[in-house]
C-alpha positions in Angstrom: 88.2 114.5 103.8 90.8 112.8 106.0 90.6 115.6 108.6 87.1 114.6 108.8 87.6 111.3 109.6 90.1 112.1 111.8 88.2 114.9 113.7 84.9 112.4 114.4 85.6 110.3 116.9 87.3 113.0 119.7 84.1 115.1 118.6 81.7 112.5 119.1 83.6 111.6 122.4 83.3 115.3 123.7 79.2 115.1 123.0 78.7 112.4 124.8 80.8 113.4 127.7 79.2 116.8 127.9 75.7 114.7 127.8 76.8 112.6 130.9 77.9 115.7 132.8 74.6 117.5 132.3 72.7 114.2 132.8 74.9 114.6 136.2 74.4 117.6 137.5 70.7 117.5 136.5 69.8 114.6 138.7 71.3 116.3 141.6 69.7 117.6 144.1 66.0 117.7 143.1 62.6 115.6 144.8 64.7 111.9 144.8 67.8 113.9 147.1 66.0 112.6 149.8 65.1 109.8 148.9 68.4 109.1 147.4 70.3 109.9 150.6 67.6 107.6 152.6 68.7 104.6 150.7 72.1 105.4 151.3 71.3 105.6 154.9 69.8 102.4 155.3 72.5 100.4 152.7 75.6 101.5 155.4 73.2 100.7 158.2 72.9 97.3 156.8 76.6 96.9 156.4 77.4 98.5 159.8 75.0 95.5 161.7 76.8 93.1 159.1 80.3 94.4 160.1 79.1 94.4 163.6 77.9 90.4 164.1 
């Protein structure tokens, strides 16, 4: 049973990094891109004017 114990954590590891991945590439692209990219947008133009004064 020590293999098992041994073997858990990497393999728990790889799960949850395979979830964020997918959980990545899912939320790409999609209705909220524009939105997304819009808020972006206005985030550097607020920091441009900032960087500007």
């Amino acid at each position: 049973m020590d293999y098992v114990s041994a073997l858990l954590p990497p393999v728990v590891m790889a799960v949850f990094f395979i979830g964020v991945i997918r959980v990545i590439v899912k939320t790409q692209g999609g209705a909220n891109k524009a939105k997304e990219d819009a808020a972006v947008d206005a985030a550097l133009a607020r920091t441009d004017t900032k960087a500007d004064a």
